[in-house]
C-alpha positions in Angstrom: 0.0 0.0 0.0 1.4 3.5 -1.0 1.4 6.9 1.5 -1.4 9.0 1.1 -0.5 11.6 -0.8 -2.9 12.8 -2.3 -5.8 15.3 -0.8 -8.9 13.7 -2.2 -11.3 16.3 -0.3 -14.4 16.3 -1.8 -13.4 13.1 -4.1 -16.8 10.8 -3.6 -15.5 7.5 -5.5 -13.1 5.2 -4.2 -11.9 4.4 -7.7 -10.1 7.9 -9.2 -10.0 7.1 -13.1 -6.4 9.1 -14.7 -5.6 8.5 -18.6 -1.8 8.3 -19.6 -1.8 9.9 -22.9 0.9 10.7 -25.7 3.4 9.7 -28.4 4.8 6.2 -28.8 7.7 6.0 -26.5 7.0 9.1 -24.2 7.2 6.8 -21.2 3.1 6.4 -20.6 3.7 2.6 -19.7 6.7 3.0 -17.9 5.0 5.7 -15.8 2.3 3.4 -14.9 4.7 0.6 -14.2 6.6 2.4 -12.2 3.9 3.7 -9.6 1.3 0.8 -9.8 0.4 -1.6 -6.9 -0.3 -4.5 -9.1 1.3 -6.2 -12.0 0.2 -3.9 -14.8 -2.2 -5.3 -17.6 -1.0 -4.3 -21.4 -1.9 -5.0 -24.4 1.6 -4.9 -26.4 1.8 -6.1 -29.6 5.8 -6.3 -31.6 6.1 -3.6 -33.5 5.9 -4.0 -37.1 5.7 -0.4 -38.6 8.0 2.9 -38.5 7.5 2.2 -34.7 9.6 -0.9 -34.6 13.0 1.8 -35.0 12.3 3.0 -32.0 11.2 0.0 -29.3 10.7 -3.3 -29.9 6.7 -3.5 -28.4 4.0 -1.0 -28.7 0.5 -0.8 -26.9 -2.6 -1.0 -29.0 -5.5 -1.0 -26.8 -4.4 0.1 -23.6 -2.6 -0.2 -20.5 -3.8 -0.5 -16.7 -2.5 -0.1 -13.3 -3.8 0.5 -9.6 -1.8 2.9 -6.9 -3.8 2.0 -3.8 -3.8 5.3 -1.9 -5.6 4.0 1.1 -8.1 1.2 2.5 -11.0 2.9 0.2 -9.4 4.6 -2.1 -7.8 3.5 -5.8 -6.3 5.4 -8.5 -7.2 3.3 -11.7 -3.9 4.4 -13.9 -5.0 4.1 -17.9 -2.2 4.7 -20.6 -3.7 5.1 -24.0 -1.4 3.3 -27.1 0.7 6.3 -28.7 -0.3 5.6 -32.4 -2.5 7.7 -34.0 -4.2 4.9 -35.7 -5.6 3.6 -32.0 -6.8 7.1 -31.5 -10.6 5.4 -31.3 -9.3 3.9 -28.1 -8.3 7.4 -26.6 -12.1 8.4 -26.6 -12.7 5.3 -25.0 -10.6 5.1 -22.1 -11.2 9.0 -21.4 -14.8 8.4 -20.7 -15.5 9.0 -16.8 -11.4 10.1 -16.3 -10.7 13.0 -13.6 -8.1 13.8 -15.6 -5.0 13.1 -17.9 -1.6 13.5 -18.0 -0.1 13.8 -21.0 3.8 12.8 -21.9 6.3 14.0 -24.4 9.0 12.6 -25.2 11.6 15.5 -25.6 13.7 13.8 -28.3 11.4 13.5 -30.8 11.6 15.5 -33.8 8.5 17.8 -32.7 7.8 17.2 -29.5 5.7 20.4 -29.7 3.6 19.5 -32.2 3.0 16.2 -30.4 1.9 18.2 -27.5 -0.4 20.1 -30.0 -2.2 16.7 -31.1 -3.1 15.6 -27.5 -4.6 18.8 -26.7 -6.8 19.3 -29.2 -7.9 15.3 -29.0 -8.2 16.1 -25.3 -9.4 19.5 -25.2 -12.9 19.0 -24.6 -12.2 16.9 -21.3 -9.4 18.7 -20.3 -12.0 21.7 -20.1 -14.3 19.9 -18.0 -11.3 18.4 -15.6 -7.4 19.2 -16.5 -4.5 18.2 -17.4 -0.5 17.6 -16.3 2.3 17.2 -18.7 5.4 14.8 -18.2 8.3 15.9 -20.6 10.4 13.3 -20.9 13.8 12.4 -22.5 15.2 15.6 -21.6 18.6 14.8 -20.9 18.8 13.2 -23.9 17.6 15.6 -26.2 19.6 18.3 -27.5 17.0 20.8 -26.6 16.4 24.6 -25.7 14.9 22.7 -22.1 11.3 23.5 -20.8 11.2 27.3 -21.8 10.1 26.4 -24.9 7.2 24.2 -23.4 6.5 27.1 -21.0 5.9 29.6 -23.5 4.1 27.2 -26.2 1.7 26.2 -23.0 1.3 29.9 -22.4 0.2 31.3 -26.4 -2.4 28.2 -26.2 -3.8 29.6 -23.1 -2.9 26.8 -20.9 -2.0 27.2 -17.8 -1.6 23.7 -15.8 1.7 22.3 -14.4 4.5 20.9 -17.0 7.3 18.7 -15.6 10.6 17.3 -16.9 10.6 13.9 -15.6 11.9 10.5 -16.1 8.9 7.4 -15.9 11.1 5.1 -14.4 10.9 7.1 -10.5 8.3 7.1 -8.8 8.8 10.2 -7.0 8.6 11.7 -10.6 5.3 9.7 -11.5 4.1 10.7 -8.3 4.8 14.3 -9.2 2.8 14.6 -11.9 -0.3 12.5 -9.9 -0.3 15.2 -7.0 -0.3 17.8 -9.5 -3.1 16.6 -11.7 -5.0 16.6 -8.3 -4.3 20.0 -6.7 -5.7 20.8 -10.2 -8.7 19.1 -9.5 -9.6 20.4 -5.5 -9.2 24.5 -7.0 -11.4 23.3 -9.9 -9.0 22.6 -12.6 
């Protein structure tokens, strides 16, 4: 069983639905590894396509982890696959979520316009909840850093927490979990 640390004030269920949701290889199932109380349930598939250059597995319906926070209460952790031509199964696992975090993977050739595409699939439940965003693969890319996430996040008009993190510590994971909630008590 993991600390409490989240403040679920006003929180009625005892299961807390969060979607995962970005690129292929942006760390969404390593993030839910990493934190989750039981063996995670995924649907990888080997990769066959222009993934396959980049890792040798890639999700195709979804994956699914549980971080017990107490005695009655469950995050249900659900990471949507990363290709574009699964997006039917982000509108499915979004349905009743409290919100989503959504990863980049810094060392992609546009990591911003891969930001760009989860927002506007997400928009219209990120209006009615909110969001996080875990920038990973930053000390691997030879970037300009965050600043350029910053200001992108700021000429959209959105203004919710952004993170450089890595998905395999959970202090990291756990960063971007108690972020998407404080979002959530002040009413996103």
């Amino acid at each position: 069983m993991t600390e409490n640390f989240l403040d679920l004030d006003g929180v009625e269920s005892s299961d807390i639905k969060i979607v995962f949701s970005g690129p292929v290889g942006a760390g969404k199932s390593q993030a839910i590894r990493t934190v989750s109380d039981i063996e995670v349930v995924q649907t990888d598939v080997v990769a066959t396509d222009e993934v396959q250059d980049s890792k040798e597995t890639t999700t195709v319906a979804m994956d699914y982890g549980e971080l017990q926070l107490d005695a009655d209460t469950t995050l249900a952790l659900y990471g949507t696959p990363g290709q574009e031509r699964f997006r039917f199964m982000w509108d499915i696992l979004i349905k009743g979520a409290l919100g989503v975090v959504l990863m980049v993977d810094d060392s992609a050739p546009d990591p911003l316009g891969d930001l760009e595409t989860y927002l506007q699939n997400f928009s219209h439940h990120i209006a009615q909840s909110t969001a996080v965003v875990g920038v990973t693969h930053t000390d691997v890319a030879a970037s300009s850093g965050m600043e350029k996430y910053y200001e992108y996040m700021e000429q959209k008009g959105y203004f919710f927490p952004i993170y450089p993190i890595d998905a395999r510590k959970a202090e990291d994971v756990n960063l971007l979990l108690q972020s998407l909630t404080a979002m959530l008590e002040i009413g996103g």
